[in-house]
C-alpha positions in Angstrom: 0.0 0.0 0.0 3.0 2.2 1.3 4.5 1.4 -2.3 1.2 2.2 -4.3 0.7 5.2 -2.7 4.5 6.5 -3.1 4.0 5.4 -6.8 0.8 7.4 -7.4 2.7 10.4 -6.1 5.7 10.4 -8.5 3.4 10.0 -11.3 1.3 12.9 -10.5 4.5 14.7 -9.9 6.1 14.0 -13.3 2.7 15.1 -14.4 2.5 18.2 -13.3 5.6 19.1 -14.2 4.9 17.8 -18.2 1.9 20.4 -17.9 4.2 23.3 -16.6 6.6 22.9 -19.2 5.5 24.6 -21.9 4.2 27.3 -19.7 7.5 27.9 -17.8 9.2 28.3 -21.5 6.3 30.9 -22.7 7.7 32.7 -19.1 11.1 32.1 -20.2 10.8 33.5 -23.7 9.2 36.5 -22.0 11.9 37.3 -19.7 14.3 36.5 -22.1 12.7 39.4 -24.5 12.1 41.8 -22.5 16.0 41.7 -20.7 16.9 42.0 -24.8 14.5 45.1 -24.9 16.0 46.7 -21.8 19.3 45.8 -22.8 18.8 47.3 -26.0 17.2 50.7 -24.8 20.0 50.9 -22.4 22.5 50.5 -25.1 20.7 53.3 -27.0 20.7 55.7 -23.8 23.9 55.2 -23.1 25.1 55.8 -26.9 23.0 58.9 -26.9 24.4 59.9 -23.5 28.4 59.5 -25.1 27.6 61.0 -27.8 26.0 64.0 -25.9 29.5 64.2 -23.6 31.7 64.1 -26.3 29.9 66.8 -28.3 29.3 64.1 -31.3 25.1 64.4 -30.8 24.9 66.2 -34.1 27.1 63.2 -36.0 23.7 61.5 -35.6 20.8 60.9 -37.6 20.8 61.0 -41.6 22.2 64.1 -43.7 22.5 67.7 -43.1 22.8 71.1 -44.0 25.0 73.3 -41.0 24.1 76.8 -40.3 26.9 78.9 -40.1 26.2 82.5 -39.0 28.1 85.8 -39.5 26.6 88.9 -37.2 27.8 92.4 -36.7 31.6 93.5 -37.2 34.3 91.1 -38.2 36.7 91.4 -35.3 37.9 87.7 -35.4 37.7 84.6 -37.0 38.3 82.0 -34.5 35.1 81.3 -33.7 33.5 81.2 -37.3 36.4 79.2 -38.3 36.2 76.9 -35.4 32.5 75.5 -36.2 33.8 75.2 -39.8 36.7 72.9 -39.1 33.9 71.0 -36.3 31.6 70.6 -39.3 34.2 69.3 -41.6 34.6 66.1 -39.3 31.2 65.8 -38.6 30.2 62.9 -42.1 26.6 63.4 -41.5 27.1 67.5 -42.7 26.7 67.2 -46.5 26.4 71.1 -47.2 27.1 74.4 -45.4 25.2 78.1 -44.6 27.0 80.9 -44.2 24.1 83.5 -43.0 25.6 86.8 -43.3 24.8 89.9 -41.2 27.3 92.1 -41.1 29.1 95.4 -42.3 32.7 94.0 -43.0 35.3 94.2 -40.4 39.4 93.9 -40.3 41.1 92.5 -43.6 42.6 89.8 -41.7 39.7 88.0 -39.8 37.6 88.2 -43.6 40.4 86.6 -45.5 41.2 84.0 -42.9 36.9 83.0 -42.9 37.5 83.3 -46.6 40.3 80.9 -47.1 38.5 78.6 -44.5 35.4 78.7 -46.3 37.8 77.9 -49.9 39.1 75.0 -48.3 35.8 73.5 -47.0 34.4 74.0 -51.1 38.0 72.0 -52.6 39.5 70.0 -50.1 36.8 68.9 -47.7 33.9 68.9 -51.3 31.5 69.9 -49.2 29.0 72.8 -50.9 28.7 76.2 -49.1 25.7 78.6 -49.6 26.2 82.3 -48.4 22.7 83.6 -47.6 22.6 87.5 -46.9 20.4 88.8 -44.2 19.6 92.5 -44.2 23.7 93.8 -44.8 26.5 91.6 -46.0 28.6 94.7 -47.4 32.5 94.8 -47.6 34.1 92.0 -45.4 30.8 90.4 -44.9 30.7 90.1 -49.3 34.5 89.2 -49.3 33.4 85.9 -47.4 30.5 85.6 -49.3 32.4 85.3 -52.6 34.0 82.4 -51.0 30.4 80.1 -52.0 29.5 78.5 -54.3 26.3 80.3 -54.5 25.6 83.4 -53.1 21.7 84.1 -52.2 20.2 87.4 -51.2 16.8 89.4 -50.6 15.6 92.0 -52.8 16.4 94.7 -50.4 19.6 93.3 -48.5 22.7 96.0 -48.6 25.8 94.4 -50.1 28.5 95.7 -51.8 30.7 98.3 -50.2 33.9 96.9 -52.4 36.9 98.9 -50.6 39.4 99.3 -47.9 39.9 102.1 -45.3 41.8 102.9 -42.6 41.0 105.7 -39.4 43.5 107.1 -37.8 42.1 109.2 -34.8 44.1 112.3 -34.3 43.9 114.1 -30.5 46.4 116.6 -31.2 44.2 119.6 -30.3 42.9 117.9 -27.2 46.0 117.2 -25.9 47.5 120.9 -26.8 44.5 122.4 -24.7 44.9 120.6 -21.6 49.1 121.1 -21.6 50.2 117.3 -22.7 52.9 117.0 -24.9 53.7 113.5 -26.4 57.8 112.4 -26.9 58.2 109.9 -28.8 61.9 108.6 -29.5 62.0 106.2 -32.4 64.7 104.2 -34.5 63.2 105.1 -38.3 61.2 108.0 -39.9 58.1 106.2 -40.1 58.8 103.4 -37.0 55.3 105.9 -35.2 53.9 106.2 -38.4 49.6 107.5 -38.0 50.3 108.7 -34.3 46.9 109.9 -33.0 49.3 112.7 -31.4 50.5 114.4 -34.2 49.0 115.4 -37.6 49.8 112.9 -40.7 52.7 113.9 -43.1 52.4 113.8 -47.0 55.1 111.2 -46.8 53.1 109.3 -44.0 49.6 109.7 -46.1 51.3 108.2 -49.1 52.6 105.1 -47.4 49.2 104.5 -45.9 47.5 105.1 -49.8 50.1 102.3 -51.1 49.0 100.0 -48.5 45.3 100.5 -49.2 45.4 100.8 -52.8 47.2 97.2 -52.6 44.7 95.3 -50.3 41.8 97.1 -52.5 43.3 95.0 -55.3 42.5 91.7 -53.7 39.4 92.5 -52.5 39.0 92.8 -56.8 40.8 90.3 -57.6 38.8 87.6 -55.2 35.5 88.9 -56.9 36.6 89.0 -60.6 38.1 85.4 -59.6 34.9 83.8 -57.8 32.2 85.3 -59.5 33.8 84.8 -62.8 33.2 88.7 -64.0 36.5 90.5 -66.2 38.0 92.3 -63.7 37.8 95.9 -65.2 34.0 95.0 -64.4 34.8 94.7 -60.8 36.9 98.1 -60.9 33.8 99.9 -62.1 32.0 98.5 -58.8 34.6 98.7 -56.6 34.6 102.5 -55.6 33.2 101.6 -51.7 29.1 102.4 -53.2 26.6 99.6 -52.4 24.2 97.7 -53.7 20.1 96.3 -53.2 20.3 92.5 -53.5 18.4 93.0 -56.7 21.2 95.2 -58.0 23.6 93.3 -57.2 21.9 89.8 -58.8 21.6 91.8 -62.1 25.4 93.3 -62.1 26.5 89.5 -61.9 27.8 90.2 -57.6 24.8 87.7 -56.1 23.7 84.6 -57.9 19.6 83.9 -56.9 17.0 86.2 -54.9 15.5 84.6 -51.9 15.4 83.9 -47.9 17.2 81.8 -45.8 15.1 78.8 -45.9 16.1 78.9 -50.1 19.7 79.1 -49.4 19.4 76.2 -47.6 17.5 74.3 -50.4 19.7 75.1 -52.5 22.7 73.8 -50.2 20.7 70.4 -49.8 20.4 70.3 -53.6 23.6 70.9 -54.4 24.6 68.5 -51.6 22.2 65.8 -52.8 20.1 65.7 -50.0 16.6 64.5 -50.7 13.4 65.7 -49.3 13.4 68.6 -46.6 17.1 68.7 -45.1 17.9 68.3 -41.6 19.7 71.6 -40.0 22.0 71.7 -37.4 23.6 75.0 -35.5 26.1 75.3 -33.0 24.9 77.1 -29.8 26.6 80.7 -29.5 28.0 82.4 -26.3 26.4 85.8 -26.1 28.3 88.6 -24.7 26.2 91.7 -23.8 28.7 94.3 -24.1 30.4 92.5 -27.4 26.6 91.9 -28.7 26.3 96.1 -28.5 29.3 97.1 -30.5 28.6 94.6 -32.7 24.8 96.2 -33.2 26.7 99.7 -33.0 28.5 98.7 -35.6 25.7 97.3 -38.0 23.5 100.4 -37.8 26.6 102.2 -38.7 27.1 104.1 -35.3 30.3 105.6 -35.1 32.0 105.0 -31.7 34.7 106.8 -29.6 37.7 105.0 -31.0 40.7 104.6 -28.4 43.6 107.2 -28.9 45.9 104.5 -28.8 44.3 101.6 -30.8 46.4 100.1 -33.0 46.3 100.7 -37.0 44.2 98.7 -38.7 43.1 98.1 -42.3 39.0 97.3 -42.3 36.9 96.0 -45.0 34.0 98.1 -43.1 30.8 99.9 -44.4 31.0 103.0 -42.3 
């Protein structure tokens, strides 16, 4: 009886179990599947998260067009330059926007954006699109040449093809309140443009020469980009300025339109089906920079230093 019994017991064991199976797999399967899921979202989070850290969020995703912009006076091209070189390693940026706001600024920075923006074009075969906001005059158009297509409104100021420099002069000031400057020097011209002392001829034609020879690039880049003969581009090239209109018809800006054109036209030239994807980095603002800077574009003239260095500007004034 003991034996009968014990017997009954195993076989309603192994039973039970032969029912549970299949269930105890379904539960498997489902735990299984949803540690893949969780392991698979994590992965994702913590790819997203990387990427975030190292600054490589915007390398994901499909294709896209890089919005570049250009505000107020051209003091340096670090920063412009910077987010060029960062967009040139970034494989998902098939085209780039160079939205210009600006009067011009010093030779130096526009040529050195210029160059950058050259590169980018030949070396890098990435497309660039300069799209002009309400002024893109002087060093703002000497970047703008550097495109491959040059987009602006009807009634955006460009132009302004010229150089200039100021040279502040407090000679009178100084006289009235009893300063006299002494200046010892090893040449004739080593304190050439003192603000202390009135320009010579001699001085004035050294400063002339100078001009008249960085005036000459600024011609040759624009009879060189936009493909116009370069006694053309002399005729222009007096320092008067143009309406985006005038400017499309004397051969200086390629299409009329807005910014969202320029950067259809970048995704078409890039390839890029279909309504692009835009990416832009994130600017620091700087109040007090942000005001000479607006100074600057409304053409305010402010108290320059009395001992600022000389400086050559591509600058609507």
């Amino acid at each position: 009886m003991p034996m009968q019994f014990l017997g009954v017991c195993v076989a309603r064991i192994t039973e039970t179990r032969n029912l549970k199976h299949p269930i105890d797999r379904s539960d498997e399967m489902k735990r299984s599947w949803l540690v893949v899921s969780l392991g698979t979202l994590t992965g994702l989070v913590l790819l997203f998260g990387l990427a975030l850290w190292l600054g490589k969020w915007q390398h994901l995703g499909g294709s896209k067009v890089a919005l570049i912009t250009i505000e107020g006076v051209i003091l340096d091209s670090k920063e412009v330059i910077g987010q060029i070189e960062k967009h040139q390693t970034n494989p998902s940026v098939k085209a780039i926007v160079l939205r210009i706001n600006s009067p011009g600024g010093g030779v130096a920075p526009s040529q050195e954006i210029y160059e950058e923006v050259v590169k980018t074009r030949e070396v890098g075969k990435r497309p660039v699109v300069a799209s002009m906001g309400s002024l893109a005059a002087s060093g703002g158009y000497y970047i703008a040449s550097a495109a491959d297509v040059i987009v602006a409104n009807p009634g955006s100021v460009t132009g302004s093809i010229g150089v200039l420099v100021q040279v502040p002069n407090i000679s009178g000031l100084l006289q009235k309140i009893g300063v006299r400057s002494v200046v010892v020097k090893s040449g004739e011209h080593k304190d050439l443009a003192s603000p202390t002392r009135e320009m010579t001829e001699a001085e004035r034609d050294i400063l002339q020469r100078l001009l008249d020879d960085v005036h000459d690039q600024f011609i040759d880049v624009v009879a060189k980009t936009r493909r116009l003969d370069r006694k053309k581009v002399e005729a222009l090239a007096d320092g008067r300025i143009f309406s985006g209109r005038e400017a499309k018809s004397l051969g200086l800006v390629d299409q009329l339109g807005n910014l969202q054109d320029a950067i259809d036209r970048a995704a078409n030239l890039a390839g890029i089906p279909g309504k692009p994807i835009v990416i832009q980095e994130r600017k620091r603002r700087y109040l007090l920079l942000d005001l000479l800077n607006r100074a600057a574009l409304f053409n305010i003239d402010l108290p320059a230093s009395p001992f600022s260095v000389l400086s050559l500007d591509y600058l609507l004034r």
